[in-house]
C-alpha positions in Angstrom: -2.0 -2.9 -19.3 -0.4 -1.0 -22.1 2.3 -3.5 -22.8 0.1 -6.2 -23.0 -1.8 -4.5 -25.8 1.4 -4.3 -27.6 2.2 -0.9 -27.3 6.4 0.6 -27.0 6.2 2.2 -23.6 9.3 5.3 -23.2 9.4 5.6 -19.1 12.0 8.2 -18.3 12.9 6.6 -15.3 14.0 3.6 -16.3 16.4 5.1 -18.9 19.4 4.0 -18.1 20.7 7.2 -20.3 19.3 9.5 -18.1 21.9 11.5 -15.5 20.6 10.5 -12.0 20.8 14.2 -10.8 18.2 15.9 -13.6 19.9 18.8 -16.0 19.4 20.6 -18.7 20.2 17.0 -20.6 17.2 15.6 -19.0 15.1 17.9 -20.6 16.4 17.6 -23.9 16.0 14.1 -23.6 12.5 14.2 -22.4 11.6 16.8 -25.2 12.7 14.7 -27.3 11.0 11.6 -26.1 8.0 13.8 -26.4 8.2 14.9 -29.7 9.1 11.0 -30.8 6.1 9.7 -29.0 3.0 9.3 -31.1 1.4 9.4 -28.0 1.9 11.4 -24.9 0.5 9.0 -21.7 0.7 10.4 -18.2 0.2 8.0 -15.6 -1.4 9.4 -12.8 0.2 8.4 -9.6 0.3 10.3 -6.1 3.8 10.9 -6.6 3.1 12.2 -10.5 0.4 14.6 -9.4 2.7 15.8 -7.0 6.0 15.9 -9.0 7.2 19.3 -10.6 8.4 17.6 -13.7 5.6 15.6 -14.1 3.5 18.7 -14.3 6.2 20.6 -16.8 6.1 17.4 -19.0 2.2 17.1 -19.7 2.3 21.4 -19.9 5.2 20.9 -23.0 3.5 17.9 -24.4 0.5 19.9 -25.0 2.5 22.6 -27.2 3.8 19.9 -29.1 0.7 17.4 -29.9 -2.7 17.6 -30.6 -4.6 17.0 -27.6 -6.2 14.1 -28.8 -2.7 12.1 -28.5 -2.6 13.6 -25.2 -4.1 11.1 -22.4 -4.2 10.4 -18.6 -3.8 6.7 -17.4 -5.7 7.2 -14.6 -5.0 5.1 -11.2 -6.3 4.3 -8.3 -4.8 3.4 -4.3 -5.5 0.6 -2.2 -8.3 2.2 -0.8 -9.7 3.3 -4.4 -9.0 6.6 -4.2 -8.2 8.2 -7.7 -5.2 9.9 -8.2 -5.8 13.1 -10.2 -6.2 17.0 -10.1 -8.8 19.1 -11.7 -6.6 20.4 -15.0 -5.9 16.4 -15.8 -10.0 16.3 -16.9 -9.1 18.4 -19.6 -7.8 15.5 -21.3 -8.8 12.3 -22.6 -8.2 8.9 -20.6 -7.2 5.0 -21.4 -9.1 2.9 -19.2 -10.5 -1.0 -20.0 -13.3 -1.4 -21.9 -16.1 -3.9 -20.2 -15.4 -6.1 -23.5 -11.8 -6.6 -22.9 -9.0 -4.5 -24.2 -8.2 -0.8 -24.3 -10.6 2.3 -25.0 -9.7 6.1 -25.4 -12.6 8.2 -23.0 -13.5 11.6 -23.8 -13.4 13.0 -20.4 -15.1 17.0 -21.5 -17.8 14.6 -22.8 -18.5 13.1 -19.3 -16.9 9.8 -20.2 -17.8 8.9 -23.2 -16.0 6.4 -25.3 -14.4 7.8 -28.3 -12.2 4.7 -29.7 -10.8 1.5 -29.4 -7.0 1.1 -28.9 
C-alpha cells in the first residue's frame, strides 16, 4: 500500500545489517532508523501488538517525533478482526481513502480525515 504510493519503507526485519540474535546494536540501529524516519509507521499485526520491541519502538518514537508523524497502519485477519490495543487509538492512522490513494485519520477525533498522503 505504502510502496505503491511511492513512499521509502525502513522494515527492521529485513535489514540484512541487523545481528539475528537482538543487542544493544539493534537498538542503536533502530533509534537511529527512528530518528531518520520522517515518519514513524507501526503496522499493526497480531504478532506486533504482541511483541516487546514492537511496544519499546512506538514508546521511543513518541519521545522523538511529534505525534502527528506518529501513525498506526492498522490490519485486519482473515476473519476481519482488527489487530490493535487500546493505547494505539492515541494515534493517528493511514488507511485508503474511498477516492483512491492514501489518507492520514485522526483517530481522538473519531475518525476523521485530517490529510491526503
Amino acid at each position: 500500500m505504502l510502496k505503491r504510493e511511492g513512499w521509502d519503507i525502513y522494515v527492521d526485519w529485513r535489514d540484512p545489517t541487523m545481528p539475528e540474535t537482538p543487542d544493544a546494536l539493534t537498538t542503536s540501529r533502530i533509534q537511529n532508523a527512528i530518528i531518520r524516519a520522517d515518519w514513524f509507521l507501526f503496522l499493526a499485526t497480531e504478532n506486533s501488538i504482541l511483541s516487546r520491541w514492537c511496544q519499546w519502538e512506538i514508546g521511543y518514537a513518541e519521545g522523538r517525533k511529534q505525534l502527528e508523524r506518529i501513525a498506526i497502519v492498522p490490519t485486519t485477519d482473515e476473519l476481519g478482526h482488527y489487530h490493535g490495543n487500546e493505547y494505539l487509538k492515541l494515534y493517528n492512522t493511514i488507511g485508503n481513502k474511498p477516492s483512491g490513494g492514501l489518507a492520514l485519520y485522526n483517530m481522538l477525533g473519531k475518525g476523521n480525515r485530517v490529510s491526503n498522503l
